[in-house]
C-alpha positions as CSV (number, residue, x, y, z in Angstrom):
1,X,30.1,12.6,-31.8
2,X,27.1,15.2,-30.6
3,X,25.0,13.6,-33.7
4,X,25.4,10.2,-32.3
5,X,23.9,11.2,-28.8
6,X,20.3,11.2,-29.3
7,X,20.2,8.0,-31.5
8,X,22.4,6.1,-28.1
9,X,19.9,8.4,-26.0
10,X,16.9,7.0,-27.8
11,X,18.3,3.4,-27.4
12,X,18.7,3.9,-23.9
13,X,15.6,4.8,-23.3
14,X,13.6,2.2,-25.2
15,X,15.6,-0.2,-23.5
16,X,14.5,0.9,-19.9
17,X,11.1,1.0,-21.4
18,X,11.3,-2.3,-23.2
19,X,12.9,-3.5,-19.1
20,X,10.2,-2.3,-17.7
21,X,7.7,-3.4,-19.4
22,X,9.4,-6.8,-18.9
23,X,9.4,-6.7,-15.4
24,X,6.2,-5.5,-15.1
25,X,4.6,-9.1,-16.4
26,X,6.6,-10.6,-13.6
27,X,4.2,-11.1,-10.3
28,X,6.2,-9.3,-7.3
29,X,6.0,-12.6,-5.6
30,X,8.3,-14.7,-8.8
31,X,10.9,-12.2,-8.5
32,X,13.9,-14.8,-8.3
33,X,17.2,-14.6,-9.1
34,X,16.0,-17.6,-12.1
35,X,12.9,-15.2,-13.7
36,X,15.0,-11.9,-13.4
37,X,18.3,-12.8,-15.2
38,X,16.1,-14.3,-18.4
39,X,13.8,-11.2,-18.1
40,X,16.6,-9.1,-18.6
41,X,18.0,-11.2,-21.4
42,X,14.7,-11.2,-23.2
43,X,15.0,-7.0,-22.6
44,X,18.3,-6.9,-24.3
45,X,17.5,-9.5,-27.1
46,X,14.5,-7.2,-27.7
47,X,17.1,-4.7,-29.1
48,X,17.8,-7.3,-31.8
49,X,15.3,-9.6,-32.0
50,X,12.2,-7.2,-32.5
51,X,12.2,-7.6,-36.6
52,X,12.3,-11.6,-36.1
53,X,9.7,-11.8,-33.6
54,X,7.6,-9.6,-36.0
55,X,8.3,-12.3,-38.6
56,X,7.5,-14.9,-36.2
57,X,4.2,-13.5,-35.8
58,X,3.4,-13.2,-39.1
59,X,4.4,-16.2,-40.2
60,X,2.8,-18.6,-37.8
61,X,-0.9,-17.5,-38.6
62,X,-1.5,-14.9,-36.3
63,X,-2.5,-12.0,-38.2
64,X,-6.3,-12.8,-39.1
65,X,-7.1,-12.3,-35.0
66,X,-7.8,-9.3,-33.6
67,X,-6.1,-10.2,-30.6
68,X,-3.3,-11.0,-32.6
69,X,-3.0,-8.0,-34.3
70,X,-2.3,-6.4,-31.3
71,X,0.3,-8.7,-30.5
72,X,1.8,-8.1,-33.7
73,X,1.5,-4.1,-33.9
74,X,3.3,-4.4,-29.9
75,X,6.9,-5.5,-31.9
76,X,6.4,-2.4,-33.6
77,X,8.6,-0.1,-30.7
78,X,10.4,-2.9,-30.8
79,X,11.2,-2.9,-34.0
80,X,11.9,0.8,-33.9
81,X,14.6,0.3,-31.1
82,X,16.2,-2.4,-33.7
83,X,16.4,0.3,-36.4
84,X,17.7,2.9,-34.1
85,X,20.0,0.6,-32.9
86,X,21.7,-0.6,-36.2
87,X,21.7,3.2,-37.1
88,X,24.2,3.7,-34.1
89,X,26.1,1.1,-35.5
90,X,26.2,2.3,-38.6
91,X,28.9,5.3,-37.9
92,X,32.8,5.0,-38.1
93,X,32.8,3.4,-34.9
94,X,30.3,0.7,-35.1
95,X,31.2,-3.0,-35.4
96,X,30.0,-2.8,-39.1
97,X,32.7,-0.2,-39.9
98,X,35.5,-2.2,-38.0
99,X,34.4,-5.5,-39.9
100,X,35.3,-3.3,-42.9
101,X,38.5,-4.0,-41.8
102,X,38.6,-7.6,-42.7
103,X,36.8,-6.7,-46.4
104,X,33.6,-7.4,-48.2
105,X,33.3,-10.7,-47.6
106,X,33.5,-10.8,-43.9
107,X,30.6,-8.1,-44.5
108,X,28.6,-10.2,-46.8
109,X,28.9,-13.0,-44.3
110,X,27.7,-11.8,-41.0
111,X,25.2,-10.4,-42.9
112,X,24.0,-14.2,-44.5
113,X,24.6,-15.3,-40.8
114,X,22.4,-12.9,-39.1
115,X,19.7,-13.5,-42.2
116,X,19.9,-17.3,-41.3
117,X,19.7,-17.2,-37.8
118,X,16.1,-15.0,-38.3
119,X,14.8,-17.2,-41.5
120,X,15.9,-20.3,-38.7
121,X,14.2,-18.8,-36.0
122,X,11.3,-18.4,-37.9
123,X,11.3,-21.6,-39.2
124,X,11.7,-23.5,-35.6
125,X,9.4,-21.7,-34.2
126,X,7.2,-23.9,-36.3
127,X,5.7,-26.8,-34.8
128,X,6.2,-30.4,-35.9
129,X,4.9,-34.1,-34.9
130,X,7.1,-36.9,-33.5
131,X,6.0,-40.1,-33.6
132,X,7.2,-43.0,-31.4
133,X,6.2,-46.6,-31.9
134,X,6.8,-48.7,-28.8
135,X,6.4,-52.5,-27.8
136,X,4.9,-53.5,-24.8
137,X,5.3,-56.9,-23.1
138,X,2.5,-59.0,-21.4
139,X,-0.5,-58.5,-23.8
140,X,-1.3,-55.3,-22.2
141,X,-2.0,-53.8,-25.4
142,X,-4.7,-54.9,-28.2
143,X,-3.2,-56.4,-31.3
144,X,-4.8,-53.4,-33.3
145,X,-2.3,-51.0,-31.0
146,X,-2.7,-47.9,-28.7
147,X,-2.3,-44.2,-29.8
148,X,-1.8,-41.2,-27.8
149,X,-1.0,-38.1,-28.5
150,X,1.4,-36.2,-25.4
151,X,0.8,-32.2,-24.8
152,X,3.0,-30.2,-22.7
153,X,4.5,-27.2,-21.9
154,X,1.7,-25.0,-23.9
155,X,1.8,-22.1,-21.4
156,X,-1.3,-21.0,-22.7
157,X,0.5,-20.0,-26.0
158,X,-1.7,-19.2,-29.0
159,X,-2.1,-21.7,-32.0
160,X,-4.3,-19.8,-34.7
161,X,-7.7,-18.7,-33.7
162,X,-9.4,-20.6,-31.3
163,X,-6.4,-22.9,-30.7
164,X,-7.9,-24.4,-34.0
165,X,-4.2,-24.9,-35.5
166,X,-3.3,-27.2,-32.4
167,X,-6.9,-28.7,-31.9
168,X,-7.7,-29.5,-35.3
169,X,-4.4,-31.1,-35.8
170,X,-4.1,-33.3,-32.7
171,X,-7.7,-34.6,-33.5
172,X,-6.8,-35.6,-37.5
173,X,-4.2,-37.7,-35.9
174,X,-6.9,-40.0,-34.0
175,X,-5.3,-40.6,-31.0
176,X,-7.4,-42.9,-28.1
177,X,-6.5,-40.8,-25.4
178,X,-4.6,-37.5,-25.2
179,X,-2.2,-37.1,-22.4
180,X,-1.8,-33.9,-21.0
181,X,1.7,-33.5,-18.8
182,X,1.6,-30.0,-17.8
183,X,2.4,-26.3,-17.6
184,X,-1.0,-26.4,-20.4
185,X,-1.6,-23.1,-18.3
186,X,1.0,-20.3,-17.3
187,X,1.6,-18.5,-14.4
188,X,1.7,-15.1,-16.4
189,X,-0.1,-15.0,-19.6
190,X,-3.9,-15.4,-19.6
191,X,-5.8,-18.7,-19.5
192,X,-7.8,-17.7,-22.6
193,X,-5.7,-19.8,-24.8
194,X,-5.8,-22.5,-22.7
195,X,-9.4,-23.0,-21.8
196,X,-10.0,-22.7,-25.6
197,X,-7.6,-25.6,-26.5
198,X,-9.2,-27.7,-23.4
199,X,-12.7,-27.3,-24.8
200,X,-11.7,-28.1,-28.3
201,X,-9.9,-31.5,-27.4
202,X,-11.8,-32.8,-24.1
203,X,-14.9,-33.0,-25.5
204,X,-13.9,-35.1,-28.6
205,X,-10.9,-37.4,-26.7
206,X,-10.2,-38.4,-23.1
207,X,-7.9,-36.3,-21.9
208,X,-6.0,-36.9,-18.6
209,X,-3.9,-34.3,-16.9
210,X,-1.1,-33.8,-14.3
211,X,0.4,-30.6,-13.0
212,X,3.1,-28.8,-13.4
213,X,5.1,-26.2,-12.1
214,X,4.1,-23.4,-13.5
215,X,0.9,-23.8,-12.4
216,X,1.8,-24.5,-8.9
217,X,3.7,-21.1,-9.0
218,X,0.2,-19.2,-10.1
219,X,-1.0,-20.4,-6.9
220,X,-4.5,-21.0,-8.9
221,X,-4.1,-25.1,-8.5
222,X,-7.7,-25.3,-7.4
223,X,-9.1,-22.6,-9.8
224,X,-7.2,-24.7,-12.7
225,X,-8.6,-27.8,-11.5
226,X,-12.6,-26.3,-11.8
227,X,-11.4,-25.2,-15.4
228,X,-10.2,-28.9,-16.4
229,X,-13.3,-30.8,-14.5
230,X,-15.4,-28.7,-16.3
231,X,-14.3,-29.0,-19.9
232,X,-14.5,-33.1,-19.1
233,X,-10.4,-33.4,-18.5
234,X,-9.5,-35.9,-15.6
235,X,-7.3,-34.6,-13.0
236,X,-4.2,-37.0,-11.8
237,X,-2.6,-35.6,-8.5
238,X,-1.1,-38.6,-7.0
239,X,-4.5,-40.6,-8.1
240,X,-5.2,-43.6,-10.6
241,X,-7.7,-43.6,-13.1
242,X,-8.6,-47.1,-14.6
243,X,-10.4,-46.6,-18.0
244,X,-11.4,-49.0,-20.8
245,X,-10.2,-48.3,-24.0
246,X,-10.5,-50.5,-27.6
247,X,-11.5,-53.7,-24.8
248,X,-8.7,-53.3,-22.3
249,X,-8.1,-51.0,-19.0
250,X,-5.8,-49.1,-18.6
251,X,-4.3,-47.8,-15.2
252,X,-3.5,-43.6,-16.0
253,X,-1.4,-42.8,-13.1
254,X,-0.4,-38.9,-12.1
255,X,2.1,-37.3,-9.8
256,X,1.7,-33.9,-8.7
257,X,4.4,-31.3,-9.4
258,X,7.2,-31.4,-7.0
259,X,7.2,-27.5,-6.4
260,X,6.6,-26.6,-2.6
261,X,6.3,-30.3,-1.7
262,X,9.2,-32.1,0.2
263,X,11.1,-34.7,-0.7
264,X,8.9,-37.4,1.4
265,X,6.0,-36.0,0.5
266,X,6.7,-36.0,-3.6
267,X,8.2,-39.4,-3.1
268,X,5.8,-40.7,-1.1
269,X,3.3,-39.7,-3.7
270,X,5.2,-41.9,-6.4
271,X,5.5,-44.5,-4.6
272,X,1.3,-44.6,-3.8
273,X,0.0,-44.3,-7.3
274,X,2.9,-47.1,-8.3
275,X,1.0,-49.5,-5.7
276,X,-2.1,-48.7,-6.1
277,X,-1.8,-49.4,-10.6
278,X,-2.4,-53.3,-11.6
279,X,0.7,-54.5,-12.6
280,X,-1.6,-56.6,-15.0
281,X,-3.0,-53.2,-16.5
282,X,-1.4,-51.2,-19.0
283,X,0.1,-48.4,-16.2
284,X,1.0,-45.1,-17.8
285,X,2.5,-42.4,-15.7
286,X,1.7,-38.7,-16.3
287,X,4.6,-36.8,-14.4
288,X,5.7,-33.4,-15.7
289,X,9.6,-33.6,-14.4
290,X,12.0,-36.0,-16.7
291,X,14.8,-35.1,-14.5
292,X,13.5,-38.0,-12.2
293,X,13.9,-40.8,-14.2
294,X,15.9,-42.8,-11.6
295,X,13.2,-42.5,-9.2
296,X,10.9,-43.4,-11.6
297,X,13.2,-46.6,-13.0
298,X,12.8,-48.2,-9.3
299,X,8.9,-48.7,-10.4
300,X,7.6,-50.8,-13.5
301,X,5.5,-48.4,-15.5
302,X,4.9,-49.4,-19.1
303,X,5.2,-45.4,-20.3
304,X,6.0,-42.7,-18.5
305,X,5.4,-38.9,-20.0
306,X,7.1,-36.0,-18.9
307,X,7.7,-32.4,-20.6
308,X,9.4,-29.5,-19.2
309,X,12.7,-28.6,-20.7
310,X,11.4,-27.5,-23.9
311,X,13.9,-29.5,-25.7
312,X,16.8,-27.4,-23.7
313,X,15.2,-24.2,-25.9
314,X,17.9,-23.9,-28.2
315,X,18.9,-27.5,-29.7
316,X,22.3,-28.9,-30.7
317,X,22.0,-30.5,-33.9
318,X,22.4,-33.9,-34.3
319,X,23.5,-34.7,-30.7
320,X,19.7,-35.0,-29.6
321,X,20.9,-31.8,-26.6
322,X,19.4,-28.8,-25.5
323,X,21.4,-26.0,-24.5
324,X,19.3,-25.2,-21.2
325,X,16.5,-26.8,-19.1
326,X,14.7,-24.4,-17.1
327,X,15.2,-24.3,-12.8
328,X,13.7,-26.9,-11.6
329,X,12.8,-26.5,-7.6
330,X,11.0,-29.0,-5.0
331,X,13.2,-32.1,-4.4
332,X,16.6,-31.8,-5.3
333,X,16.6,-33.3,-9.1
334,X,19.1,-35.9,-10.1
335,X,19.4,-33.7,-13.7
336,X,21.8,-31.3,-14.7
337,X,20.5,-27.8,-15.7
338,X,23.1,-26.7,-18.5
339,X,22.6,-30.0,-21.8
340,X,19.9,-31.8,-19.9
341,X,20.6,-35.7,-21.2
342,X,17.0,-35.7,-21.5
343,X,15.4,-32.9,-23.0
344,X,13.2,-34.6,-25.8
345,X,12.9,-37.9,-27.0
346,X,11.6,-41.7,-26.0
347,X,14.1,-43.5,-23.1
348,X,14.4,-46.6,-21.9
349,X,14.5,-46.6,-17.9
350,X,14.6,-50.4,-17.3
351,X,13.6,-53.9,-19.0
352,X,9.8,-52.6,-19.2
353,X,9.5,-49.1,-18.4
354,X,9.7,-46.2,-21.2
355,X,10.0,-42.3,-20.8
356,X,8.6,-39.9,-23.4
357,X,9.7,-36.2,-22.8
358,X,8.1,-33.6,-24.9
359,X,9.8,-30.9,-26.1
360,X,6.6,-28.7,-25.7
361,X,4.7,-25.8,-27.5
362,X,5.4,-22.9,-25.6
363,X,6.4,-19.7,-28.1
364,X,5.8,-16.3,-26.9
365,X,5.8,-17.8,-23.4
366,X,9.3,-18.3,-23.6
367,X,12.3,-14.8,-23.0
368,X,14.1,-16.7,-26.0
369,X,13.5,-17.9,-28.9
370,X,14.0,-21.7,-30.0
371,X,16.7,-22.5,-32.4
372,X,17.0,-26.1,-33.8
373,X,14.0,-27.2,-31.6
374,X,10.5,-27.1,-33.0
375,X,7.8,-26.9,-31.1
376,X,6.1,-30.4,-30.6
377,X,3.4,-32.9,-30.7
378,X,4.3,-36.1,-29.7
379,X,2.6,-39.2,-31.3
380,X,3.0,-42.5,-28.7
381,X,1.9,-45.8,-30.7
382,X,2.2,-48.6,-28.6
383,X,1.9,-52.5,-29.9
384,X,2.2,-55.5,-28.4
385,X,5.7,-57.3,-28.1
């Protein structure tokens, strides 16, 4: 018993490190009840997660940066607190003794279990490109078709060096336009990432942009704003932009984020940039919560794109669920938090209008990892019906 004191004393302490290190990326003024409970989770999962998020890191082309090396080498403790950990486990009492019990297989299969779950993690933490191909009526659209391509979510995550990874590949797709529907920028890590993947796509594509929350909760809105203006991005907050593109215009219409606004106000805002868009236009509507769809169903937008629920973070296979969206704040949503119906994926609202919801790019932004959701690009073709 005295020889498995230090190795419990050594995981006790890491963990209270590895806590508050946690907590000490969390601005005093976001100390919620909603950022401290997955702060803590991500503090515990640290415990086991540390040799997977060193694999995630290496296998998602981080290692050639220098910044990224650093990130890397910081799993290292973490890693160590994993070994140490398993070494406590590893005595008569642990959990691997007790499954001894039960025989070698039930061995051999937690072990294959806890191997897939990493090699899985790894692998969804890999980002992929959806494509959706929808019809719209009233010649709105040129016979040769529309392309967009729909960002969200990035949280200024880190996509090779100089965001080239994401850049490089939104631009081979060729997209008219690229749609940008929030929470780009985060309200803890830096805006390095960010600013690099702006100036990489804004000044080869138009590029419109609407808030989101996280970047209300910085409390840098205007700051955020310069850095968009500047790289040649067009800023929606409860305006309309009309832009010609391949011979036709095109009304982009953009809500700001709901957080710290009250229900008139955020719904008063809706219903402006809805009368003030040609319903003889093409009117696309950049708004970064898909937990209003009803509200947005009493107005005829031809495509509506939204983002932030991250595909519910960890996916259900083959139901089209997440697990959990995150809190939502401002007006009272009409969306559950816990298997959010709409998560990720293209919806029909009414005879005309369609929602697109991202599942997003954020990564290391995120206390958990995604399971069953990749990270996402989202390819919108639309065509005349």
């Amino acid at each position: 018993m005295m020889k498995r004191i230090p190795r419990l004393a050594f995981v006790g302490i890491g963990f209270l490190l590895s806590l508050a290190i946690t907590f000490a990326m969390v601005p005093p003024e976001s100390m919620r009840s909603d950022v401290v409970a997955p702060a803590i989770a991500a503090a515990v999962l640290m415990l086991v997660f540390g040799p997977y998020l060193l694999a995630v890191g290496c296998t998602t082309g981080f290692l050639p940066d220098f910044a990224s090396f650093w990130g890397v080498a910081a799993m290292v403790p973490f890693c160590a607190l994993h070994i140490a950990f398993l070494s406590v486990l590893s005595k008569r009492t642990s959990l691997w003794r007790r499954m001894g019990r039960f025989g070698a297989r039930a061995r051999r299969s937690s072990v294959f279990v806890l191997a897939f779950m990493s090699i899985a993690g790894a692998w969804y933490e890999m980002p992929c490109v959806t494509h959706y191909d929808i019809a719209v009526d009233g010649g709105k659209v040129p016979s040769a078709g529309l392309r967009f391509v729909l960002v969200t979510d990035l949280h200024s995550c880190r996509y090779g060096a100089g965001q080239r990874v994401l850049s490089e590949k939104i631009l081979a797709l060729n997209p008219d336009a690229i749609l940008l529907s929030g929470d780009i920028f985060d309200d803890r890590l830096p805006d390095d990432n960010a600013k690099a993947f702006l100036a990489a796509v804004a000044k080869e594509r138009p590029c419109f942009y609407a808030f989101g929350n996280h970047e209300h909760w910085s409390e840098r809105v205007p700051e955020m704003r310069g850095i968009l203006e500047s790289a040649g991005v067009t800023v929606l907050q409860g305006t309309v932009r009309t832009t010609v593109i391949k011979g036709v215009e095109i009304d982009f219409c953009g809500l700001d984020d709901p957080t710290y606004r009250t229900d008139e106000e955020w719904f008063g805002q809706l219903a402006a940039v809805a009368a003030a868009a040609n319903p003889a236009r093409l009117r696309i509507l950049l708004s970064h919560r898909p937990e209003y769809s009803g509200a947005y169903a009493d107005y005829d937008f031809d495509l509506i794109c939204s983002g932030h629920l991250h595909g519910g973070q960890w996916g259900i296979p083959g139901l089209g669920l997440g697990v959990c969206g995150p809190s939502s704040g401002g007006p009272a949503p009409s969306e559950r938090r816990l298997f959010p119906r709409r998560a990720g994926g293209a919806y029909r609202l009414n005879d005309t209008t369609t929602m697109v919801v991202s599942r997003g790019l954020a990564r290391e932004s995120t206390p958990l990892p995604r399971f069953f959701n990749h990270p996402e690009l989202v390819v919108i073709d639309l065509r005349p019906q």
